[in-house]
VEXMIPA-922096 format. One record per residue: residue number from 1; residue in three letters; x, y, z of N, C-alpha, C in turn. Coordinates in nm, 4 decimals, always signed. Layout:
# residues N
<rec NUM; 'ALA'; <X; Y; Z>; <X; Y; Z>; <X; Y; Z>>
...
END
This chain:
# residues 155
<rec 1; 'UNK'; <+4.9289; -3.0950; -0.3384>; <+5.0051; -3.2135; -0.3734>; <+4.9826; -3.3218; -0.2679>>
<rec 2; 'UNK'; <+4.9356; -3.4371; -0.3136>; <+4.9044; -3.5318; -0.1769>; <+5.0794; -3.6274; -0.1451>>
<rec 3; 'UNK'; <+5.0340; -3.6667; -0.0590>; <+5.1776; -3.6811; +0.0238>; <+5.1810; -3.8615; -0.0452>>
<rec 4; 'UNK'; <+5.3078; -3.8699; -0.1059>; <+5.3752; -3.9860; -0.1653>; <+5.3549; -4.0884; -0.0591>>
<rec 5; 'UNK'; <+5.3784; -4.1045; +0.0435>; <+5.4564; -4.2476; +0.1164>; <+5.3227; -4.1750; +0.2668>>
<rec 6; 'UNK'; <+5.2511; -4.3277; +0.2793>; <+5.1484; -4.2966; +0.3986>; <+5.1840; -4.4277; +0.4942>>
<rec 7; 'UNK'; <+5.2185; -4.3543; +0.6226>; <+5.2261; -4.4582; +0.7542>; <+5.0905; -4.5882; +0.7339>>
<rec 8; 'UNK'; <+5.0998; -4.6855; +0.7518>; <+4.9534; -4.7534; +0.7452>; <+4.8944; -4.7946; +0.8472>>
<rec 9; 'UNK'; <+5.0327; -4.7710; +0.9555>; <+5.0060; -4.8175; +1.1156>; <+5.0088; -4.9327; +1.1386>>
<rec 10; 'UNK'; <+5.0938; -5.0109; +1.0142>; <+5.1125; -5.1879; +1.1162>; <+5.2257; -5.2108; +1.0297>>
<rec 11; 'UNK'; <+5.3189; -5.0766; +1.0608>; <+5.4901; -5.1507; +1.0353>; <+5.4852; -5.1734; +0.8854>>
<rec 12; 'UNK'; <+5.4051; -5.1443; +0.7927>; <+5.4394; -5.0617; +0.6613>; <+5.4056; -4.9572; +0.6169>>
<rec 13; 'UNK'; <+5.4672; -4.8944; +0.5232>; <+5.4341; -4.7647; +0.4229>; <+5.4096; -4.8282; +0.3080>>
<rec 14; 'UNK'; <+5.2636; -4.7160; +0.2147>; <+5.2513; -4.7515; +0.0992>; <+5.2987; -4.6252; +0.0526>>
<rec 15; 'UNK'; <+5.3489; -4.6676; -0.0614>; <+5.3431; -4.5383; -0.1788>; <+5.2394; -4.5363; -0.3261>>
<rec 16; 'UNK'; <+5.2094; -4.3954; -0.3015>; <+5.0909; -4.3498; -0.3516>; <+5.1304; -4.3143; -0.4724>>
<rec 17; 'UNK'; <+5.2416; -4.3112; -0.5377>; <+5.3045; -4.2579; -0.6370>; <+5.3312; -4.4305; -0.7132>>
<rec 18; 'UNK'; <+5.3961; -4.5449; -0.6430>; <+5.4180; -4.6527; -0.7079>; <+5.3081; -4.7604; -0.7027>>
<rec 19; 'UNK'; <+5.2476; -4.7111; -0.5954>; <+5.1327; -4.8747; -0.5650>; <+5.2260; -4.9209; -0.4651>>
<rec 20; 'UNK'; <+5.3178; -4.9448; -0.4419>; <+5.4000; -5.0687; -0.4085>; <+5.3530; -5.0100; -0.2371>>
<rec 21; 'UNK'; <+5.3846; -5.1284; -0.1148>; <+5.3531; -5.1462; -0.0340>; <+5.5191; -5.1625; +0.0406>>
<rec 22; 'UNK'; <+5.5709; -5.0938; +0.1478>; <+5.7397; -5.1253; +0.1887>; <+5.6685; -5.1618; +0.3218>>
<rec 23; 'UNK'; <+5.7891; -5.2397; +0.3538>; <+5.8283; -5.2648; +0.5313>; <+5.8760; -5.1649; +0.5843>>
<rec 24; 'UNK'; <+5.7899; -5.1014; +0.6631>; <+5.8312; -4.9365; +0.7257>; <+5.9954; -4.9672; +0.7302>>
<rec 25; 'UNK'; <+6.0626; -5.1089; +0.8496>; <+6.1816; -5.1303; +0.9020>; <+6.2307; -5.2108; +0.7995>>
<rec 26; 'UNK'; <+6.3293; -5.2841; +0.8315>; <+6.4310; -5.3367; +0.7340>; <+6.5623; -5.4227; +0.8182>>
<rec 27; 'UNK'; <+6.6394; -5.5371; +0.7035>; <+6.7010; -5.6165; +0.8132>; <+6.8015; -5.5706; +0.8958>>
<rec 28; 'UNK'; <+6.9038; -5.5155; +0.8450>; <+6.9735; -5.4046; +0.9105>; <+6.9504; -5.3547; +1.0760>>
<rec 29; 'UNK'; <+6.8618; -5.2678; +1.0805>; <+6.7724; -5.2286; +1.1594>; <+6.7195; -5.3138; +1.2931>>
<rec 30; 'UNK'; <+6.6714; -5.4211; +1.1850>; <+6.6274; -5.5205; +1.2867>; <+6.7292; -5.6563; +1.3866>>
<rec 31; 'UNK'; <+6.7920; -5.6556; +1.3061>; <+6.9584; -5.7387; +1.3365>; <+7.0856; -5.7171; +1.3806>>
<rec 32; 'UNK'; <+7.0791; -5.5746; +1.3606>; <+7.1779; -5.4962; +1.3883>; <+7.3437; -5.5772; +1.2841>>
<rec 33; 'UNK'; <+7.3165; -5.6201; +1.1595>; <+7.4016; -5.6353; +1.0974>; <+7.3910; -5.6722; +0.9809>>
<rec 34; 'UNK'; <+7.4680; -5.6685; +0.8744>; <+7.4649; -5.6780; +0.7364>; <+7.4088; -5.8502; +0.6844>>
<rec 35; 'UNK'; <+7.3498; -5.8745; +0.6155>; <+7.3149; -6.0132; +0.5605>; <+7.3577; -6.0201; +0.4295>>
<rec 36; 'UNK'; <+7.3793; -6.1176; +0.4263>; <+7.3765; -6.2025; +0.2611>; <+7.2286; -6.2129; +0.1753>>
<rec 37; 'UNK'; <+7.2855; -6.2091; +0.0084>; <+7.1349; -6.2081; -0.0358>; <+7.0870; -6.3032; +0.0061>>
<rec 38; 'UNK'; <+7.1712; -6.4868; +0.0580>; <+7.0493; -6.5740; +0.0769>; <+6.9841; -6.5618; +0.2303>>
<rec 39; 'UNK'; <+7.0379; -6.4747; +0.3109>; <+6.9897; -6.4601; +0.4423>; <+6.8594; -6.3860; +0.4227>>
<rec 40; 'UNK'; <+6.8763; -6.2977; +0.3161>; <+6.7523; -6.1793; +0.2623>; <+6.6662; -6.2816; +0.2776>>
<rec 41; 'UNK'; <+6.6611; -6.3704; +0.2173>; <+6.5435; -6.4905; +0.1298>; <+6.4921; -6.5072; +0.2583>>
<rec 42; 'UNK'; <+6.5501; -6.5708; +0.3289>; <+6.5215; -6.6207; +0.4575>; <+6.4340; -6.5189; +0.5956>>
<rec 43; 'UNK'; <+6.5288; -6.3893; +0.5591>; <+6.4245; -6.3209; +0.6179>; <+6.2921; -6.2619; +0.6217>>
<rec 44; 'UNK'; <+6.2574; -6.2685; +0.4337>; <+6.1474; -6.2653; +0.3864>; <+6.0491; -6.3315; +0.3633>>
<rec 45; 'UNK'; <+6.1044; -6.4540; +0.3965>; <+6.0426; -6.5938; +0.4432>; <+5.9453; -6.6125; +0.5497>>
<rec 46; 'UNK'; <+6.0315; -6.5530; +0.6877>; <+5.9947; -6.5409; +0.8233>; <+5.8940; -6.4085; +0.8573>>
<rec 47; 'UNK'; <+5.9006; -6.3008; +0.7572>; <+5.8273; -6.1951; +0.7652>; <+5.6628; -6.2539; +0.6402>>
<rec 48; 'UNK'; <+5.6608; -6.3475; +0.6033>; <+5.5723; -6.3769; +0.5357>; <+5.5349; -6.4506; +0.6128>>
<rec 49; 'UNK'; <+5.5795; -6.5708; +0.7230>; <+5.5238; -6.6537; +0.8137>; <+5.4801; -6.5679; +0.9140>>
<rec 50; 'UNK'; <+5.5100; -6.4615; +0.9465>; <+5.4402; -6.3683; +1.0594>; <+5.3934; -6.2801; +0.9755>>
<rec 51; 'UNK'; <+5.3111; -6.2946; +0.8800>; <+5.2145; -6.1999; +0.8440>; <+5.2281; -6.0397; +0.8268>>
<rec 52; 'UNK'; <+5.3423; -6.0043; +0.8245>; <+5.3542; -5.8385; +0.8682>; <+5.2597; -5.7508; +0.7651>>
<rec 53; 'UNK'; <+5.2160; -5.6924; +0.8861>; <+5.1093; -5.6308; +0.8066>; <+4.9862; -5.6758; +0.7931>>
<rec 54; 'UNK'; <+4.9602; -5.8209; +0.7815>; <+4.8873; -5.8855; +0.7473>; <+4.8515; -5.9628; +0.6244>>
<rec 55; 'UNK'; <+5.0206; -5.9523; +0.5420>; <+5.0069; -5.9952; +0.4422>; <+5.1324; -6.0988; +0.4452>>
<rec 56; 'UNK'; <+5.1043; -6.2017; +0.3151>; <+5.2473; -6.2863; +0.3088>; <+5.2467; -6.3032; +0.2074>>
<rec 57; 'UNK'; <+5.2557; -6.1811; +0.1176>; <+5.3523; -6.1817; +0.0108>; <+5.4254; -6.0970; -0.0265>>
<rec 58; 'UNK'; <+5.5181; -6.0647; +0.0841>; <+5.6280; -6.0011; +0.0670>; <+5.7427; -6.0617; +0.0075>>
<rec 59; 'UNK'; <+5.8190; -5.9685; -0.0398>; <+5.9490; -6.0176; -0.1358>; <+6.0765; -5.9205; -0.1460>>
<rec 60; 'UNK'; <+6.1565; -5.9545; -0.2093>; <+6.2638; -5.8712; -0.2554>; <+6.2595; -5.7888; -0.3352>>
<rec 61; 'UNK'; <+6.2853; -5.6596; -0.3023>; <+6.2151; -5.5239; -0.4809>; <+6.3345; -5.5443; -0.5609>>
<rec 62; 'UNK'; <+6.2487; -5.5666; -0.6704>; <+6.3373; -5.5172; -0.8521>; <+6.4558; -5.3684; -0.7752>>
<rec 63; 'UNK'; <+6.5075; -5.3978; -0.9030>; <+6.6189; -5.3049; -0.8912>; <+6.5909; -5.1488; -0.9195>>
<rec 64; 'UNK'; <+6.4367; -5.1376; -1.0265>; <+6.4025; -5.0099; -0.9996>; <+6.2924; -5.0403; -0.9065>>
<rec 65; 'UNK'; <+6.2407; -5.1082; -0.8298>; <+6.1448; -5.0924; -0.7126>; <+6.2532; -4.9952; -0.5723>>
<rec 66; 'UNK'; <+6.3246; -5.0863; -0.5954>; <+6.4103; -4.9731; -0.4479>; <+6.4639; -4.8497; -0.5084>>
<rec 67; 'UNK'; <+6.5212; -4.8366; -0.6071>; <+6.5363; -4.7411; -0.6587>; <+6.4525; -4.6416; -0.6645>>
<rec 68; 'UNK'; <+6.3111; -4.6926; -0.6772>; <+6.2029; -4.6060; -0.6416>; <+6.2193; -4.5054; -0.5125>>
<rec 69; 'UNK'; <+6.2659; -4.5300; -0.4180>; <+6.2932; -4.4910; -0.2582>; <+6.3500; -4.3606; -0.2870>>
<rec 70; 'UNK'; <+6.5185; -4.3909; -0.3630>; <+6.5873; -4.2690; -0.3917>; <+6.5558; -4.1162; -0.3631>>
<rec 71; 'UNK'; <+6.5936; -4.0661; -0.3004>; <+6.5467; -3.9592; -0.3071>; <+6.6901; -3.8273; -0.3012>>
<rec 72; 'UNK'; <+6.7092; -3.7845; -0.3917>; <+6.8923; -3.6644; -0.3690>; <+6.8509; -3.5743; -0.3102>>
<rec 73; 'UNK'; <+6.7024; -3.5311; -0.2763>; <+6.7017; -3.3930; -0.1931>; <+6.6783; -3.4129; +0.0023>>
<rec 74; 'UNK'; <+6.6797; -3.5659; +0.0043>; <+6.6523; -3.5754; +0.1427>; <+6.7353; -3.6590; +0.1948>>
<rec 75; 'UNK'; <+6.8924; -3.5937; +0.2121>; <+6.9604; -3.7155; +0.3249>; <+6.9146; -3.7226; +0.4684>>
<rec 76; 'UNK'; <+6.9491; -3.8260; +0.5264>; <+6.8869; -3.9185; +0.6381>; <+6.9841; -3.8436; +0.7684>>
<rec 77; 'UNK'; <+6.8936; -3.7726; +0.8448>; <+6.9280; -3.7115; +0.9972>; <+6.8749; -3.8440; +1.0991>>
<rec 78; 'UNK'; <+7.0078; -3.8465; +1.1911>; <+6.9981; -3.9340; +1.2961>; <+7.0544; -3.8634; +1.3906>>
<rec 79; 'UNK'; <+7.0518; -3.8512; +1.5333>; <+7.0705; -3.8951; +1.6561>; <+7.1920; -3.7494; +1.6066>>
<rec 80; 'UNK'; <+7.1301; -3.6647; +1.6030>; <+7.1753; -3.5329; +1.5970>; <+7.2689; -3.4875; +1.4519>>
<rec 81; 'UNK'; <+7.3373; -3.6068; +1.3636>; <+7.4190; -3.6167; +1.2711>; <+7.3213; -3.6190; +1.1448>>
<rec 82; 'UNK'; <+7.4545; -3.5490; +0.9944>; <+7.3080; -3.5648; +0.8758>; <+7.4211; -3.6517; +0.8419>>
<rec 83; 'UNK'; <+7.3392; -3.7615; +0.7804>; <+7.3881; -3.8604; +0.7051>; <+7.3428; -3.8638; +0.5669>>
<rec 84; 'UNK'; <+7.4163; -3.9016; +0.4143>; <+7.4234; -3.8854; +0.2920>; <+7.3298; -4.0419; +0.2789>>
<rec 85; 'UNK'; <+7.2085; -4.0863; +0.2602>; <+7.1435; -4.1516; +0.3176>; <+7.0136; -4.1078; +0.2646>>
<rec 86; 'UNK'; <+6.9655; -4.1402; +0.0853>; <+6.8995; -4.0295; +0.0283>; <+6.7665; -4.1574; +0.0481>>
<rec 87; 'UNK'; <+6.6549; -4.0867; +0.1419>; <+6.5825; -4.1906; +0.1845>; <+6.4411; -4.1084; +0.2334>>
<rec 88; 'UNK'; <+6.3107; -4.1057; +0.2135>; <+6.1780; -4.0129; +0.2764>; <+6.2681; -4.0552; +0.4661>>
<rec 89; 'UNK'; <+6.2844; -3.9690; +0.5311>; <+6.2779; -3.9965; +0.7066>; <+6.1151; -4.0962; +0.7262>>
<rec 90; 'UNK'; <+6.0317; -4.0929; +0.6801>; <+5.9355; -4.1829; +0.7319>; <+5.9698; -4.3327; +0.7131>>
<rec 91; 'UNK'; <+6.0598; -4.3917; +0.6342>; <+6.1373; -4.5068; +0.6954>; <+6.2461; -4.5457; +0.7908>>
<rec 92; 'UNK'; <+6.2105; -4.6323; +0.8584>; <+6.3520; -4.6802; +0.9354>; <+6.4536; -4.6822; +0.9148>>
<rec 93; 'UNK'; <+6.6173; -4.6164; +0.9151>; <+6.6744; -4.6267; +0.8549>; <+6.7676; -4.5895; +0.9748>>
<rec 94; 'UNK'; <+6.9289; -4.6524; +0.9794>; <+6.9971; -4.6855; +1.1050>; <+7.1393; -4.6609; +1.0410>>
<rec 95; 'UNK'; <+7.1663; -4.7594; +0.9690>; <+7.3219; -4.7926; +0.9431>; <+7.2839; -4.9283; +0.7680>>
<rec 96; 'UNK'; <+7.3489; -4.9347; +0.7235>; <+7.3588; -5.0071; +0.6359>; <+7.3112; -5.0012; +0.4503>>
<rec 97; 'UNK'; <+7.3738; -4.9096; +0.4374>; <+7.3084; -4.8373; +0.3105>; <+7.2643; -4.9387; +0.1749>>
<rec 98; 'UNK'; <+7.3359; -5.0178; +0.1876>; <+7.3348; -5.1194; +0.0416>; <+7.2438; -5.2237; +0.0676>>
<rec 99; 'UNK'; <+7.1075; -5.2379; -0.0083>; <+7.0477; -5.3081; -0.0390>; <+7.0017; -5.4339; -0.0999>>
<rec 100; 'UNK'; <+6.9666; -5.5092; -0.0745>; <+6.9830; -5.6403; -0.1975>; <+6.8314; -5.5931; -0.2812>>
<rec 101; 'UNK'; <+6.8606; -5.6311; -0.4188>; <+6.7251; -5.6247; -0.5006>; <+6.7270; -5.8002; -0.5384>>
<rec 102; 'UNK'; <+6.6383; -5.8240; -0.5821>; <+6.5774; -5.9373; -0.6704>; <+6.6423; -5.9946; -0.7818>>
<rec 103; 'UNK'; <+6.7215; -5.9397; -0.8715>; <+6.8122; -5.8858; -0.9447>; <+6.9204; -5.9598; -0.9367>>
<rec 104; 'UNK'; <+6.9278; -6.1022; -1.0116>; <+7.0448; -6.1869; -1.0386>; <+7.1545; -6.2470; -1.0837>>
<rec 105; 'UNK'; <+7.3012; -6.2619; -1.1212>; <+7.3178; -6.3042; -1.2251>; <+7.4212; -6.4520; -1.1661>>
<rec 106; 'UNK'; <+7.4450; -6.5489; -1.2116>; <+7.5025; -6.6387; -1.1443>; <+7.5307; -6.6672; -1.0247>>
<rec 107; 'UNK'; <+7.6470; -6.6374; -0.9541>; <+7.6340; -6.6393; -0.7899>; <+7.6656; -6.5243; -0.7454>>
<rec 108; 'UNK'; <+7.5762; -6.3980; -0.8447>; <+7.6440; -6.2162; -0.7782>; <+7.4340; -6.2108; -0.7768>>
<rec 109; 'UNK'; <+7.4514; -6.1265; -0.6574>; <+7.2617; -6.0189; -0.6480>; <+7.3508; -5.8652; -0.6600>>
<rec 110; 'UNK'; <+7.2043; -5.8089; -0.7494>; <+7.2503; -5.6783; -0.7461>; <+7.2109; -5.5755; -0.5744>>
<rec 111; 'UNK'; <+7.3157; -5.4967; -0.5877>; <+7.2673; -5.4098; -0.4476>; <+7.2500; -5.2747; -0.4900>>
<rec 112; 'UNK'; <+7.1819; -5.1837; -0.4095>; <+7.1531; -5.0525; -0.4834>; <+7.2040; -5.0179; -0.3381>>
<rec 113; 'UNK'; <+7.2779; -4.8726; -0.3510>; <+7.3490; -4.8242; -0.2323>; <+7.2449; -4.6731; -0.2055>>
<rec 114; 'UNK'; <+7.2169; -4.6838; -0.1230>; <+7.1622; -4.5163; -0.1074>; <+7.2437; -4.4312; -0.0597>>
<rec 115; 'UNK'; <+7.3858; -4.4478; +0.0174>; <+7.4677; -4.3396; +0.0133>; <+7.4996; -4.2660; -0.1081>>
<rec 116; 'UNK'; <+7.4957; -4.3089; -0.2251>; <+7.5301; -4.2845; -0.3454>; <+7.4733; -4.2907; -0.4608>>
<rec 117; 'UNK'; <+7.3473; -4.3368; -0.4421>; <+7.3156; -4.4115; -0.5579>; <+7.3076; -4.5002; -0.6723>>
<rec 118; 'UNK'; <+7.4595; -4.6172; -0.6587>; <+7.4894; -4.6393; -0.7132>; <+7.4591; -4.7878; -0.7146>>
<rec 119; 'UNK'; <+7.4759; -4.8616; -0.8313>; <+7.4237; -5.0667; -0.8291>; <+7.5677; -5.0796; -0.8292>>
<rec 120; 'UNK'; <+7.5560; -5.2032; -0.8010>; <+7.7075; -5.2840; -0.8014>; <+7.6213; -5.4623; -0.7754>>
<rec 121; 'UNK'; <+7.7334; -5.5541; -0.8387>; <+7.7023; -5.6582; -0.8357>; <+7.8009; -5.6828; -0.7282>>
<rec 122; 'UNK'; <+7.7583; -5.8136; -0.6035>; <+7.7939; -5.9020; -0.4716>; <+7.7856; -6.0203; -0.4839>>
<rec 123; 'UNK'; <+7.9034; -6.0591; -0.4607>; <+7.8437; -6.2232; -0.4076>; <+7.7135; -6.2506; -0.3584>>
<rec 124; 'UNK'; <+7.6427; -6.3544; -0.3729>; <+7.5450; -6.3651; -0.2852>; <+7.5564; -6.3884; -0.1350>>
<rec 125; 'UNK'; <+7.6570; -6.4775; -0.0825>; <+7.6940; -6.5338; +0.0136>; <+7.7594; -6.4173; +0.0925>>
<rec 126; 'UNK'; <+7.7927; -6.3147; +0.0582>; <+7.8852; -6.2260; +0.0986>; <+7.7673; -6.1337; +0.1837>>
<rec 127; 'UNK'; <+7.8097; -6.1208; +0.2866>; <+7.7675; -6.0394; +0.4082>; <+7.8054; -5.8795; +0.3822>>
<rec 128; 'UNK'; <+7.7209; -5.8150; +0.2522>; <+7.7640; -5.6842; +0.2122>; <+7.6094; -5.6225; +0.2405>>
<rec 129; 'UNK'; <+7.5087; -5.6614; +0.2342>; <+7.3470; -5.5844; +0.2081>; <+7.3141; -5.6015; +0.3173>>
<rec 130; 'UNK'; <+7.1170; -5.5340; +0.2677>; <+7.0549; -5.5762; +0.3990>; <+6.9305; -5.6073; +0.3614>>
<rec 131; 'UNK'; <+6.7965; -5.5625; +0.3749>; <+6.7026; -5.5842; +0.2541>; <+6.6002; -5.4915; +0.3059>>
<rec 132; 'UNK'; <+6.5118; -5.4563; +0.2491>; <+6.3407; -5.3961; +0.2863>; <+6.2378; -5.4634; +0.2277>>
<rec 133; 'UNK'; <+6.1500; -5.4960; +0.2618>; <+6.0514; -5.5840; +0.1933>; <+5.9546; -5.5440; +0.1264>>
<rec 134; 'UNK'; <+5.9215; -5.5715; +0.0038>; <+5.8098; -5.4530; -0.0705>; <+5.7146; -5.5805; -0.0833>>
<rec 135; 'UNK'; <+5.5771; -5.5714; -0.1385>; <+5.4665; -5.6218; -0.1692>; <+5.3795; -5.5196; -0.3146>>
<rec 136; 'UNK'; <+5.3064; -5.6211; -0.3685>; <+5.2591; -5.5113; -0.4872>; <+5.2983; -5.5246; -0.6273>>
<rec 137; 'UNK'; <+5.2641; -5.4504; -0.7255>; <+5.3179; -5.5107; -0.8915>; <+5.3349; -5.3405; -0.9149>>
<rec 138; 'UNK'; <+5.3854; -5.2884; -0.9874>; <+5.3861; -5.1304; -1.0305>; <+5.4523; -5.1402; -1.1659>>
<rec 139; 'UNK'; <+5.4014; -5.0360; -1.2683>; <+5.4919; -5.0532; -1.3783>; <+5.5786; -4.9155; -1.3488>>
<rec 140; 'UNK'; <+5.6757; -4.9081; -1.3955>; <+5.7537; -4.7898; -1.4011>; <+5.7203; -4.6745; -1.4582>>
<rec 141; 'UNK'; <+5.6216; -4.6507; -1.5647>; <+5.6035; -4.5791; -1.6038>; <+5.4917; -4.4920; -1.5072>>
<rec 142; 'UNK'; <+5.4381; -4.5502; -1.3928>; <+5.3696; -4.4847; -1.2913>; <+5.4583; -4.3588; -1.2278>>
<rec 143; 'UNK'; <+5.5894; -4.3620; -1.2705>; <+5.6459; -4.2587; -1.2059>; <+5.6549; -4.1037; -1.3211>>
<rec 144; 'UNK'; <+5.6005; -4.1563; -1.4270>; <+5.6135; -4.0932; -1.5202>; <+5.5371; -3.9459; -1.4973>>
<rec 145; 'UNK'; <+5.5288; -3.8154; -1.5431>; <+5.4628; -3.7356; -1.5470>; <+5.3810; -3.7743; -1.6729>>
<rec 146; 'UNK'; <+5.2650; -3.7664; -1.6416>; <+5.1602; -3.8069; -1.7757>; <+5.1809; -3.6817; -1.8887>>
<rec 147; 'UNK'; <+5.2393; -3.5845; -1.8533>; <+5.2627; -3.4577; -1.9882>; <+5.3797; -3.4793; -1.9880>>
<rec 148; 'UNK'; <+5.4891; -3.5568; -1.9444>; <+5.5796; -3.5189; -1.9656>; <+5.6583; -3.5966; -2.1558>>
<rec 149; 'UNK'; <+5.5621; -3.7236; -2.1421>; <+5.5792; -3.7713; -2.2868>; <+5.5624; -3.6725; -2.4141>>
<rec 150; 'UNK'; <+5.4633; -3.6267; -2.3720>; <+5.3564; -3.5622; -2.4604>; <+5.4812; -3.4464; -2.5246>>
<rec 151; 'UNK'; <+5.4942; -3.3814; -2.3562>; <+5.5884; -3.2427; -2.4066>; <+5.7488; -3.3168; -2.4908>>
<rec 152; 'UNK'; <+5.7902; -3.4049; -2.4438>; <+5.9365; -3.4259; -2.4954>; <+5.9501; -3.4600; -2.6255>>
<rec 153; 'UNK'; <+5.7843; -3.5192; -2.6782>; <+5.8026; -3.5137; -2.8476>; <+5.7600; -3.4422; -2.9173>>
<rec 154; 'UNK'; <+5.7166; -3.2898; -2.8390>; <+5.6896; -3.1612; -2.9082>; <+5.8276; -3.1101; -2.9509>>
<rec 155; 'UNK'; <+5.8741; -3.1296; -2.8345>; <+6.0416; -3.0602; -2.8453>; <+6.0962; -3.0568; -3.0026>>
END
């Protein structure tokens, strides 16, 4: 089985399973505090003016792009403690579970929580998320098992 999510050695991971390209770290992490979705913008702004990686077109992931991350069999061990924090350990990951996605509706962004798994709509302005930066196009159905169509309309 080849290994999903590969270090690339300049402060991102790709995944081999989505295409998509992440920011190893994240704002959280890097700020040491929660942002607003329009602070997200801004920080993805500044990570596109410094090239990370070497690329500048990073952005905010769809709501199943981070969702992609999810993972229920691997909560997140830190600094001797297991934390409910369902995340591969080959990302950065500190404190701040709720995410901003791309994902809009008037003045609410959706957030995807990895303590739980769960979406919820936020103010935008509201200092509840944090963000990770993805790069890349993927369709969803890349996560698909290619037999698994096949078998569910044998059923």
């Amino acid at each position: 089985m080849a290994t999903r999510f590969i270090d690339n050695k300049n402060k991102t991971i790709s995944d081999s399973l989505t295409g998509l390209m992440w920011q190893e770290s994240y704002a959280y992490f890097e700020t040491g505090s929660n942002i607003s979705w329009y602070d997200a913008q801004e920080y993805i702004e500044k990570l596109n003016q410094h090239k990370l990686g070497g690329y500048s077109d990073w952005r905010i992931p769809a709501r199943l792009e981070i969702q992609s991350l999810y993972e229920t069999a691997l909560p997140f061990k830190s600094r001797g403690k297991t934390f409910i924090l369902h995340i591969n350990p080959i990302f950065e990951f500190s404190y701040g579970s709720c995410f901003w996605t791309s994902k809009t509706r008037f003045s609410a962004a959706l957030g995807f929580e990895f303590d739980v798994g769960d979406i919820h709509w936020y103010p935008k302005g509201s200092q509840t998320g944090t963000v990770r930066a993805v790069r890349n196009n993927w369709l969803p159905q890349q996560m698909i098992e290619p037999d698994w169509a096949n078998d569910a309309f044998r059923a």
